[in-house]
N, C-alpha and C positions, 0 to 999 in steps of 0.2 A: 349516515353515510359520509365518508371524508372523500371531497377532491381531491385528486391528485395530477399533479402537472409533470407530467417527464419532459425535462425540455431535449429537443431534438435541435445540434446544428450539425455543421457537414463534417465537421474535423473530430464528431463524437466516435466514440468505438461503437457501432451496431450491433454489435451482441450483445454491446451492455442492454439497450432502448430493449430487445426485442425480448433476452430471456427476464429482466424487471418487468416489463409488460408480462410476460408469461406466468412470473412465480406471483403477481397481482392479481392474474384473474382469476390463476388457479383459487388461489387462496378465495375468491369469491364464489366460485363453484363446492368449496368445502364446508361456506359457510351455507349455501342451501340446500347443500344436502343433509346436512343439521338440521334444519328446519329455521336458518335465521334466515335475514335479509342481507343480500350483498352488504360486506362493508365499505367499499371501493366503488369512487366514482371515477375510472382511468382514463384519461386524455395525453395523447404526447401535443405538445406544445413548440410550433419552429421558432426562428427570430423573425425574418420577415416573411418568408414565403410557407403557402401549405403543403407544397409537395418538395420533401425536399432527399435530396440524393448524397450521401455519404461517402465522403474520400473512399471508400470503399466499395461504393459502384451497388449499396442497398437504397429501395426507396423507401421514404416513409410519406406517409398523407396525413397532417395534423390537424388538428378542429381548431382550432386558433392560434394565430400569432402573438408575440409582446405588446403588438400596438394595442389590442383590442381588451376589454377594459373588462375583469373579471374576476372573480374573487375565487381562493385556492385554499384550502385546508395542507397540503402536502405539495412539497415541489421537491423534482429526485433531479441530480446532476450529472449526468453520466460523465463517464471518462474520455481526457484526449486522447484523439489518435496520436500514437509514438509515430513519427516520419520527420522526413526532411525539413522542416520548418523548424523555427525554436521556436520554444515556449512563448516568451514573449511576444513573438510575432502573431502568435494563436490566441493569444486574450487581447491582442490590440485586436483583431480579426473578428471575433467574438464579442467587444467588452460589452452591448448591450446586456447580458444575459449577467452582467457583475452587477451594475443597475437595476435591472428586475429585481435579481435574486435579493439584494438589500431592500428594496421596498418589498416585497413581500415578506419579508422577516420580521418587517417594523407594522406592516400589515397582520402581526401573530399565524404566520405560515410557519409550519415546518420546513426544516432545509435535511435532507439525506445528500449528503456527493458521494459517488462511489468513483475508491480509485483516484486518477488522477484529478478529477471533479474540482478537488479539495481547490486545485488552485483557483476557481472560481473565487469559491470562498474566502481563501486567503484572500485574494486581492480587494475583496469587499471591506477587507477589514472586519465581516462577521465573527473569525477565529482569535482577533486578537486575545492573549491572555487565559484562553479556555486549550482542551485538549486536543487531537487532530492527528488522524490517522489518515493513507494514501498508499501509495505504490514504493514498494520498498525502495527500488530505482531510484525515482524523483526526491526521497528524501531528504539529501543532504544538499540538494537544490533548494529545495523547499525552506529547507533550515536557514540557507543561504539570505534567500529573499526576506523572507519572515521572521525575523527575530522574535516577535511578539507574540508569537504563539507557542506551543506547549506541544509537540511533535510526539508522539509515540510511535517510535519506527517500528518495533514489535506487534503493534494491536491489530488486529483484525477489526475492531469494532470500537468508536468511542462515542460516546454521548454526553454533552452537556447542554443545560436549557432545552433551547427547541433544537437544536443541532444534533445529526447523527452523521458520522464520517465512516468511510468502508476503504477496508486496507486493498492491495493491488490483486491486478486480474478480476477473475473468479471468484476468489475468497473476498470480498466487498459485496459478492451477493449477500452475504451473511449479515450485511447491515439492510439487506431486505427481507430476512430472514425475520432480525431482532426485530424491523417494527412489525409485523406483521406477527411475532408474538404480542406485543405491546397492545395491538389493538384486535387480534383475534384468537389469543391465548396459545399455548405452548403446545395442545394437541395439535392443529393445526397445521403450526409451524415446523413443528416435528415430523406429522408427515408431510408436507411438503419439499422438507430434506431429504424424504426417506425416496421418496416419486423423484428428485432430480437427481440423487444419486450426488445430493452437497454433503458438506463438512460438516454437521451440525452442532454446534459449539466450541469450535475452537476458537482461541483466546490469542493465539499469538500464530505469526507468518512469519518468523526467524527461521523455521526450518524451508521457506523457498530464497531466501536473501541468498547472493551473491555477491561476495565480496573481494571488488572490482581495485581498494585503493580509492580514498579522499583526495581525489589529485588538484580538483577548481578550487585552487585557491595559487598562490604569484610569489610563494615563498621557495626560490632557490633555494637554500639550506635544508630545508625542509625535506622539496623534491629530493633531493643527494640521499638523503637521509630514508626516505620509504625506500628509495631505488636499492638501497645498501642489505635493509631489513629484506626485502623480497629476495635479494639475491642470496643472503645470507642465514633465510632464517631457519633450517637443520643445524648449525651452531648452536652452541650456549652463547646468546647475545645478551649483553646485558646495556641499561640505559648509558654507563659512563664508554663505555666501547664507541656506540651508536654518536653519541656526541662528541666525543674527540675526531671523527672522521668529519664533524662540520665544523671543528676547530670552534665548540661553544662550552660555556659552563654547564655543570648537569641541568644547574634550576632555570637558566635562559633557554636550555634547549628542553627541557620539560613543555615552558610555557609557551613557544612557540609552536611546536610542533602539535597541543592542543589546541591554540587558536586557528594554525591552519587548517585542519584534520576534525577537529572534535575527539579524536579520543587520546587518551595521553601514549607514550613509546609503546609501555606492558600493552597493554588492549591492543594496539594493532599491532605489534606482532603476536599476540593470541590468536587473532582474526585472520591473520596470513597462514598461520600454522590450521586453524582449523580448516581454511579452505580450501589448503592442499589434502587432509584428509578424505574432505568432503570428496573432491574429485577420487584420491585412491579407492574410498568404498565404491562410488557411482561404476568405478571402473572393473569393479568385481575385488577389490582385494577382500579377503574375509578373513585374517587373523589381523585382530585388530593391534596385538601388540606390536604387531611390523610397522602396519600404520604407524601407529603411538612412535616408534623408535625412529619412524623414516622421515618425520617431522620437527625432530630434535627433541621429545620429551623422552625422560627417563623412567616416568613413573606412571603408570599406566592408569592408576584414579585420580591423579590431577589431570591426566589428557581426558578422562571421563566428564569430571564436572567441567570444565571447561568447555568443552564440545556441547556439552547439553545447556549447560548456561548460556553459552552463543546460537545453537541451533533450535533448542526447545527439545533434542530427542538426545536419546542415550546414541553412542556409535551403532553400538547389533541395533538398534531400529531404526539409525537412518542405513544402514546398506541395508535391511529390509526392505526397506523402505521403495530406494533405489536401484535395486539391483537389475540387471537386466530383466525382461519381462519374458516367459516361457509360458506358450500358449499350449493348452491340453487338447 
C-alpha cells in the first residue's frame, strides 16, 4: 500500500484536493472489489494547521501537518488559486510546502503537481533540466521565471524520474489518471475515466489554449510590432513589412521579437489568425472557407494544417466541438 500525502493550503484550488481524493478512493474501492487490497493510503496534509479553510470558503480537516515527522510514498500538489495576489506573493506565502516537497523527494517520495502546482516544484528547483507540464495560462510565466526547465505548453501529462506534472484545470486530473494506471493497471484507470465522465488519454491541451499575445516582457519595438500584427493580420503580412514599421533590419527584428515573445514573427501571426478562427467557429460560423478567407489565408489546406498543428483538431472538429450546445 503507497502513502499518499495531498497537501492542502488556503490559496489551493478545492476541487482539485476533493475530486484527487475522489478519483483515489475510488480507484481503492475498485481494487476490492477485484478481490485485492486497497492500494492507497490517502491522507491530505495542511502547513500548519489541521483544519484548514480555502480562499474559497471549503473546509478541509487533515491528519497531520509539515511539522510532524512522517514518512510518504506519494505527495500530490494541488493547484493555486488564480485571484488577486501574484504569484509570487503566494509561494512567499506558502514556501514551507517548497521545503517539504524537496526533502521528500530526496526522501525517494513521489512528487505529482497538478496544474498550477508545478510552481511549487519549479521553485524547489526539482524541475530543473527535466520536462514539465502546467496551466496553459501560467506558461509563458513559468517560462519566464524558469529558464532551466523544459516546459511542454501542449502536454497534458509529463513524467520523468519520480516526477509527474498535470497540465491546466481539469485535464491535470489525467496525471491522476496516469499514476493510478501505473500502479493499478489500465482497467481500472479506464474505468474510472469512464465513472467521471474524464478525457481518457489525451496527450495534448492545445485545443483549450487561448491566445492572449506574449505581451510581459519591456521591449517597445516589439510591443509596436504585435500591436501592428493584431491589427493587421487579414493582410498578407509579411516579416520585412512587420519590421520596417519598427524601423529594424529583418534579422534584428527576427531576433528580438523571439527573445521577447518566444516565437519567431511567422508563428504569431499563425497564432493570431488561428485565434481569430477559433472565436468565428465558437461563434457559429460553419463554412469554414469564409473563416479560412476572413483571416487572410488563401488556401484552405494550409489554414487546415495550421489550425490543427496549433490547436491539436482539424477546423470541422473544433466547431464541433464548440458549437453552441442544443439541449433535446
Amino acid at each position: 500500500m503507497k502513502h499518499i500525502s495531498i497537501l492542502v493550503y488556503e490559496d489551493a484550488m478545492p476541487t482539485a484536493i476533493s475530486t484527487t481524493t475522489a478519483l483515489l478512493s475510488s480507484a481503492n474501492d475498485a481494487a476490492i472489489v477485484k478481490g485485492f487490497p486497497p492500494p492507497f493510503d490517502i491522507e491530505l496534509i495542511g502547513i500548519d494547521l489541521n483544519n484548514v479553510q480555502s480562499s474559497l470558503h471549503m473546509q478541509f480537516t487533515c491528519s497531520k501537518t509539515l511539522s510532524e515527522q512522517f514518512d510518504t510514498d506519494v505527495v500530490i500538489v494541488p493547484p493555486i488559486k488564480a485571484g488577486s495576489e501574484d504569484i509570487r506573493t503566494l509561494l512567499l506565502k506558502n514556501y514551507k510546502l517548497v521545503d517539504w516537497i524537496k526533502e521528500k523527494y530526496k526522501q525517494k517520495a513521489e512528487i505529482i503537481s497538478l496544474c498550477t502546482g508545478a510552481y511549487f516544484l519549479a521553485e524547489s528547483g526539482l524541475l530543473d533540466h527535466m520536462p514539465a507540464t502546467s496551466h496553459w495560462d501560467a506558461m509563458e510565466d513559468l517560462e519566464q521565471r524558469y529558464p532551466l526547465i523544459d516546459f511542454k505548453p501542449d502536454h497534458v501529462v509529463t513524467h520523468s524520474k519520480a516526477i509527474i506534472t498535470g497540465g491546466g484545470g481539469f485535464s491535470s486530473l489525467n496525471a491522476v489518471l496516469y499514476f493510478i494506471e501505473k500502479n493499478c493497471g489500465k482497467e481500472i484507470s479506464v474505468s474510472l475515466s469512464k465513472y467521471y465522465a474524464l478525457d481518457y488519454g489525451r496527450t495534448s491541451q492545445n485545443v483549450f489554449t487561448i491566445f492572449s499575445g506574449q505581451r510581459r516582457h519591456d521591449d517597445n519595438d516589439i510591443h509596436k510590432a504585435q500591436s501592428y500584427i493584431e491589427k493587421e493580420f487579414t493582410t498578407e503580412l509579411s516579416v520585412e513589412q512587420i519590421a520596417n514599421q519598427v524601423n529594424m533590419s529583418r534579422r534584428n527584428f527576427i531576433r528580438r521579437f523571439k527573445n521577447a515573445t518566444s516565437l519567431n514573427p511567422t508563428e504569431y501571426i499563425q497564432r493570431v489568425k488561428v485565434e481569430a478562427a477559433k472565436k468565428a467557429l465558437e461563434a457559429g460560423e460553419t463554412n469554414i472557407a469564409d473563416v479560412t478567407y476572413s483571416i487572410g489565408y488563401n488556401d484552405l489546406k494550409s489554414f487546415r494544417t495550421v489550425f490543427k498543428r496549433i490547436t491539436g483538431l482539424t477546423p470541422i472538429d473544433y466547431r464541433n466541438r464548440y458549437k453552441s450546445q442544443e439541449l433535446l
